[in-house]
C-alpha positions as CSV (number, residue, x, y, z in Angstrom):
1,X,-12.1,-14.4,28.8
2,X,-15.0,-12.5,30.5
3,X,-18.1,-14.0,28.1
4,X,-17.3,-17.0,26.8
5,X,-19.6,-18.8,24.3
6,X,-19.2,-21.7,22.2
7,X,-18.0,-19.6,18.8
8,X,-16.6,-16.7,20.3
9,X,-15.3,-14.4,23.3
10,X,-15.7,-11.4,25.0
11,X,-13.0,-9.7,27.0
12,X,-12.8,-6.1,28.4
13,X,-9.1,-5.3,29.8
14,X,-7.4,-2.4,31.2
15,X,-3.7,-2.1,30.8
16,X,-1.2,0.4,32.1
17,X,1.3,-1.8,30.8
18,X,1.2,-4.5,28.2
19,X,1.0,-7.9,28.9
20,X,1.1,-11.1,27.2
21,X,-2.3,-12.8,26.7
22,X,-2.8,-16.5,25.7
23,X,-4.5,-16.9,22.6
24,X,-4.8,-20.0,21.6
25,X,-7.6,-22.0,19.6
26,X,-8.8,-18.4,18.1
27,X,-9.2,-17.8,14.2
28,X,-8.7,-13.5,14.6
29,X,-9.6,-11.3,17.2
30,X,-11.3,-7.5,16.7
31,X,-9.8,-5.2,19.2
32,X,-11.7,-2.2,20.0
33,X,-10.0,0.3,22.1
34,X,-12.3,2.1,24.8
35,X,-9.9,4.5,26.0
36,X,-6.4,5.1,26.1
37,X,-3.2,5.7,23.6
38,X,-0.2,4.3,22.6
39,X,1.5,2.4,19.4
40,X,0.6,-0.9,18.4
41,X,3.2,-3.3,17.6
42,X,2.8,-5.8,14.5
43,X,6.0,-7.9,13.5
44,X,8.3,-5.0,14.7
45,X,5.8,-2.1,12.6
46,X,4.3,0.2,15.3
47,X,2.0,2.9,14.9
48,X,0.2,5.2,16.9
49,X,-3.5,3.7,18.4
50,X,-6.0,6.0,20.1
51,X,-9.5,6.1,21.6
52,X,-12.2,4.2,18.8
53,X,-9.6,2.5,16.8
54,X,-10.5,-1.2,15.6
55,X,-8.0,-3.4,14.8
56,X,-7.5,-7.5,13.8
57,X,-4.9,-9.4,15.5
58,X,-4.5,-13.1,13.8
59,X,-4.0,-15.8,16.3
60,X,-0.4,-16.6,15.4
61,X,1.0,-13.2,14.8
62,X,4.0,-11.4,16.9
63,X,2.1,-8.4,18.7
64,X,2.0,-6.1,21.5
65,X,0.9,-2.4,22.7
66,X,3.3,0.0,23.6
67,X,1.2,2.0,26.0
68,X,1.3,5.9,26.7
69,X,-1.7,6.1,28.9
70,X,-4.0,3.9,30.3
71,X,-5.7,1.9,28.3
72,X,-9.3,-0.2,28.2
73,X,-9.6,-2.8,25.6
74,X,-12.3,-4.7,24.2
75,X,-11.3,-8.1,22.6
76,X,-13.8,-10.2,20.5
77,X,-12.2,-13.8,19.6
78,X,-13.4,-15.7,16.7
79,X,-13.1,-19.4,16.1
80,X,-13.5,-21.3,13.6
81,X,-16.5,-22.8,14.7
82,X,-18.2,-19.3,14.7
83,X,-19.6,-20.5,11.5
84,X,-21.1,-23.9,12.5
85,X,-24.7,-23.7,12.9
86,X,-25.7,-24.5,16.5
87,X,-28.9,-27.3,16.7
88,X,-30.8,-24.4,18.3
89,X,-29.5,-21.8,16.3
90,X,-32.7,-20.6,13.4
91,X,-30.2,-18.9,11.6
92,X,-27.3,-20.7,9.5
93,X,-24.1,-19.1,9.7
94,X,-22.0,-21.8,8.3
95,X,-21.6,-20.0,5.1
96,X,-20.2,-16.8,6.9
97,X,-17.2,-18.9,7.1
98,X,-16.0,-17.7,3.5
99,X,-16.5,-14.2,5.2
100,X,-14.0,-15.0,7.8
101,X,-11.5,-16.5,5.3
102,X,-11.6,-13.4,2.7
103,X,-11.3,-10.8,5.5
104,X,-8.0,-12.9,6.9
105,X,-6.3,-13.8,3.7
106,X,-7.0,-9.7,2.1
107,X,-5.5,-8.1,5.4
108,X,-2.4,-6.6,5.1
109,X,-1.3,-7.7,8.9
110,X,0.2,-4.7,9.5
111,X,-0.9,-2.5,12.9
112,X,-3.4,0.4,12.2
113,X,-6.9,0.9,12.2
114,X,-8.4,-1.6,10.5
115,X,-11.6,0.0,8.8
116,X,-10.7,3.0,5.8
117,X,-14.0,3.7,4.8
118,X,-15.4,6.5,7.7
119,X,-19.1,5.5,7.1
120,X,-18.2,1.4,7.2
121,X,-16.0,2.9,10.7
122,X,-18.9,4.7,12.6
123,X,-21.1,1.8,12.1
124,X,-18.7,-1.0,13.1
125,X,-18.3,1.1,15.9
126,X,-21.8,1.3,16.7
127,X,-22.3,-2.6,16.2
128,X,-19.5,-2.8,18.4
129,X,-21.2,-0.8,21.0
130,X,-24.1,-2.4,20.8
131,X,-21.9,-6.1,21.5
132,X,-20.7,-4.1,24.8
133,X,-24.3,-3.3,25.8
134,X,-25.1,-6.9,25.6
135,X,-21.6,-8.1,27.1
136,X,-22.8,-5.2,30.3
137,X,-26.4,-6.8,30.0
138,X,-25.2,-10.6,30.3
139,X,-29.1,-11.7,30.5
140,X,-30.6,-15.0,28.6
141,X,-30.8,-13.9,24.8
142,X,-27.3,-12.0,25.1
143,X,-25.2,-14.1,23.2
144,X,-27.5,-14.7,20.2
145,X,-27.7,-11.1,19.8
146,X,-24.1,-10.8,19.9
147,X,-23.6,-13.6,18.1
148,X,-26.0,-12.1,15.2
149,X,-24.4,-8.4,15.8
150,X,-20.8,-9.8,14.8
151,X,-22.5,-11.3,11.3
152,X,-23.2,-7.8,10.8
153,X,-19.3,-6.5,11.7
154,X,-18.2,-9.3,9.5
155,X,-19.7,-8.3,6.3
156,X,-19.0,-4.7,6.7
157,X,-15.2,-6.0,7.4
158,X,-15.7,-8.1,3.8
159,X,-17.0,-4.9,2.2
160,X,-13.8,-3.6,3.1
161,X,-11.5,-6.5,2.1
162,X,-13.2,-6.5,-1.4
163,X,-12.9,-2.7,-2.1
164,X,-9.1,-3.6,-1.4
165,X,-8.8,-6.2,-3.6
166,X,-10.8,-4.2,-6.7
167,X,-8.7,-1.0,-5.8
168,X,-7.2,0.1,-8.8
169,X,-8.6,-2.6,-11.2
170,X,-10.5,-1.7,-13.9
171,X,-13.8,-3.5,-14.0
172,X,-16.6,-2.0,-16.3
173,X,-19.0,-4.7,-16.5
174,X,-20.9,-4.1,-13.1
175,X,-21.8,-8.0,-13.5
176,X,-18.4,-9.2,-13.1
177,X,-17.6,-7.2,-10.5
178,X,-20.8,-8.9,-8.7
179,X,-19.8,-12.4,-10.1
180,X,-16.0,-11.9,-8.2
181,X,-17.3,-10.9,-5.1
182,X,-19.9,-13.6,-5.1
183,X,-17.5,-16.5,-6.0
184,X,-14.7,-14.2,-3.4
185,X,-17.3,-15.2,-0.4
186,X,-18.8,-18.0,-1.6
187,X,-14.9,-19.8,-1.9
188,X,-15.5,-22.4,0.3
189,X,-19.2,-23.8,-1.0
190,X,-18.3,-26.0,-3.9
191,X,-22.1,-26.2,-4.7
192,X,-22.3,-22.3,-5.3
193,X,-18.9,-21.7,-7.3
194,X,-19.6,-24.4,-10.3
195,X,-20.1,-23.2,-13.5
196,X,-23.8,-24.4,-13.5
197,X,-24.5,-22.6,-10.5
198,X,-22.9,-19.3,-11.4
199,X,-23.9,-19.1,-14.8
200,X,-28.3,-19.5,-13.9
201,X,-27.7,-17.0,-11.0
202,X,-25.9,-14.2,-13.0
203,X,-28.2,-14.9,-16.1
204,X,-24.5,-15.5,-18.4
205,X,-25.1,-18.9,-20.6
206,X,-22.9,-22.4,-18.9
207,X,-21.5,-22.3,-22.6
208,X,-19.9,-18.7,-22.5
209,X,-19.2,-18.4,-19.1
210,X,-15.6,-19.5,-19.5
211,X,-14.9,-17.0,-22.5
212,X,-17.0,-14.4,-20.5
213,X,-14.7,-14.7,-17.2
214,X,-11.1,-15.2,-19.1
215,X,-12.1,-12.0,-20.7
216,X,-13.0,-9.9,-18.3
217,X,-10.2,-11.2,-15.6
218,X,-7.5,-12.4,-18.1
219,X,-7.1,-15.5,-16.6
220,X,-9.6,-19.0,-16.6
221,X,-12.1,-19.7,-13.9
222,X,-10.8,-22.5,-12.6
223,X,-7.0,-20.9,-12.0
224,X,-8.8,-18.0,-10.5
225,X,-11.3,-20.6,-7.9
226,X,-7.8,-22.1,-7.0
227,X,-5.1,-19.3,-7.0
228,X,-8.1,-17.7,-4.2
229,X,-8.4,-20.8,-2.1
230,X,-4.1,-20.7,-2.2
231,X,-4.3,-17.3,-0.6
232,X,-6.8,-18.2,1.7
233,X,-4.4,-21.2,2.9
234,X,-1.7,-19.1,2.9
235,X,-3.2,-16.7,5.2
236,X,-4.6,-19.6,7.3
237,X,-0.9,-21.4,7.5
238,X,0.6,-18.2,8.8
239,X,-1.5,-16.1,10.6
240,X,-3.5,-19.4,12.8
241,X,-2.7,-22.5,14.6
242,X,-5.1,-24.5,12.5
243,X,-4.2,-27.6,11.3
244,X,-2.6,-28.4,7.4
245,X,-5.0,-31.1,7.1
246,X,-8.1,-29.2,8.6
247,X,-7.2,-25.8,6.2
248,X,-6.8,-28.6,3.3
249,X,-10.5,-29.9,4.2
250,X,-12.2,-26.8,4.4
251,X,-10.9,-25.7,1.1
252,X,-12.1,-28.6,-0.8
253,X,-8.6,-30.2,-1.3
254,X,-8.7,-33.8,-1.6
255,X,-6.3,-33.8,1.6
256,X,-3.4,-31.8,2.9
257,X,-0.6,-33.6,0.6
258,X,-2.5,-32.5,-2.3
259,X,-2.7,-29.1,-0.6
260,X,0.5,-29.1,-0.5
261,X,1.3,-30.3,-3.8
262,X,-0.5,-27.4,-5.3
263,X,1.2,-24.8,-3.0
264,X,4.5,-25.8,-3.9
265,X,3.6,-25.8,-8.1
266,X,1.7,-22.3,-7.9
267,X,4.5,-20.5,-4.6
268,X,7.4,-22.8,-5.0
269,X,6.8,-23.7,-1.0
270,X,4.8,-26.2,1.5
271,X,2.6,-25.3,3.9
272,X,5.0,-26.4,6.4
273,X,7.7,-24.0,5.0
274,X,5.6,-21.6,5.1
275,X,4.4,-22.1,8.6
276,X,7.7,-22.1,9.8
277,X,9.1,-19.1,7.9
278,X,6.6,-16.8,9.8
C-alpha cells in the first residue's frame, strides 16, 4: 500500500495483467477504476468494468480482473478499526461502524458497479477524487481529510444499501421508514436501539411502541434487532477474516457460542459452517 494510515489504505496500481494482491486484515475495499477496461470476476460472475466504475471487494471473497486494456486502479482498504476514534481525532467515528456493517451485510457480492443511483455515483466519484487529490498532495493534514472524505462515501454507500433493502416494500408511515433506517445504522449501539431510546426520539409512546413496530413490519422488535445483527454476522463470517468471537462482541452477543447458538436456531448452521462453505 502506497498511504498507509492506521484505519485505512491508499493504493493506486496499474495492471496490464491481473495479479494477485494480498489482502489481509482489511474489512472491504472500494475500487475506483482510473482508466482502463475489462470484466471483473466475482465467485466465477464476470461483467464488463470500464473507466469511473466503483466497486466493493470484501476481504475474503474469490476475485480478479480480466483485463482488455490497461488499467489504473485506485484501492481504498477499510479496517475495522476505521471506526475507533483516534485520542487526537475531534471527531468520533466509532459509530460509523454500524455504517460499515449495513453496507457489507446488504451487498449482493456480485461484480458490477456498485452505486445505482446516478446522482449518489457522480458524487462518490467526486469524493473519491477529492481522496486522490489528497493521496497526490501527501502533506501533514492529508489523512484527516481523507479520513473525514470516506465518512462521507460511506453514508452515501448506506443510502444506497437502505434503498435496496426498502425496494419494493410498502411503507406508508414516513416515521417507520425513519425508525428502520435509524435502528438499521444504529445495530451495533445497544444504548440507541432500546425501546426507551427509540420511543422519546421518534415521539411514539414506550407503551405502544411494540404494537406500533409489529404492525407496521409484521414481525416484533426484538426478532427484527436480532434477525439484523444475524445478517450482519453472516456477512462478516463470509465475506472477512474477522474472528467468531470478535463479530460475536461487536454484535452485543454474550460471546461467540451464544452467537452461534442463535445462528444455528434462526439458519439451521454455525458460524464455522458457514465460514467454511464460502
Amino acid at each position: 500500500m502506497d498511504f498507509l494510515h492506521d484505519s485505512f489504505a491508499l493504493e493506486i496500481a496499474s495492471y496490464a495483467e491481473w495479479q494477485e494482491r494480498s489482502r489481509t486484515n482489511n474489512f472491504f475495499e472500494l475500487v475506483y477504476i482510473l482508466e482502463g477496461k475489462g470484466l471483473q470476476s466475482v465467485n466465477h460472475i464476470q461483467l464488463p468494468f470500464h473507466e469511473n466504475d466503483i466497486h466493493l471487494l470484501p476481504a475474503a471473497k474469490c476475485y480478479k480482473y480480466l483485463i482488455e486494456e490497461s488499467t489504473r486502479f485506485l484501492f481504498v482498504r477499510f479496517t475495522s478499526s476505521y471506526f475507533v476514534p483516534l485520542s487526537n481525532d475531534q471527531v468520533d467515528y466509532s459509530s460509523w461502524f454500524s455504517r460499515l456493517n449495513f453496507i457489507l451485510a446488504n451487498h449482493h457480492h456480485h461484480p458490477g458497479e456498485l452505486i445505482q443511483d446516478l446522482g449518489d455515483r457522480t458524487q462518490v466519484k467526486k469524493l473519491l477524487d477529492a481522496v486522490l487529490y489528497e493521496y497526490e498532495k501527501k502533506d501533514i493534514c492529508s489523512a484527516f481529510i481523507i479520513r473525514t472524505t470516506l465518512v462521507s462515501i460511506l453514508a452515501i454507500l448506506s443510502r444506497n444499501a437502505q434503498k435496496r433493502v426498502l425496494d419494493g416494500k410498502m411503507i406508508s408511515d414516513s416515521k417507520f421508514a425513519d425508525l428502520l433506517s435509524f435502528v438499521n445504522f444504529h445495530i451495533t449501539n445497544k444504548n440507541r436501539i432500546t425501546v426507551d431510546y427509540l420511543s422519546e426520539h421518534f415521539g411514539i409512546s414506550a407503551t405502544y411502541f411494540s404494537e406500533y413496530f409489529r404492525r407496521n413490519s409484521g414481525e416484533s422488535y426484538k426478532d427484527y434487532v436480532l434477525k439484523s445483527k444475524l445478517k450482519i454476522a453472516e456477512s462478516r463470517v463470509v465475506y472477512t477474516t474477522t474472528s467468531i468471537k470478535e463479530i460475536a462482541w461487536e454484535l452485543g452477543f454474550t460471546d461467540s457460542s451464544h452467537l452461534n447458538k442463535m445462528m444455528k436456531r434462526h439458519y439451521g448452521k454455525g458460524m464455522l459452517q458457514l465460514r467454511k462453505g464460502r
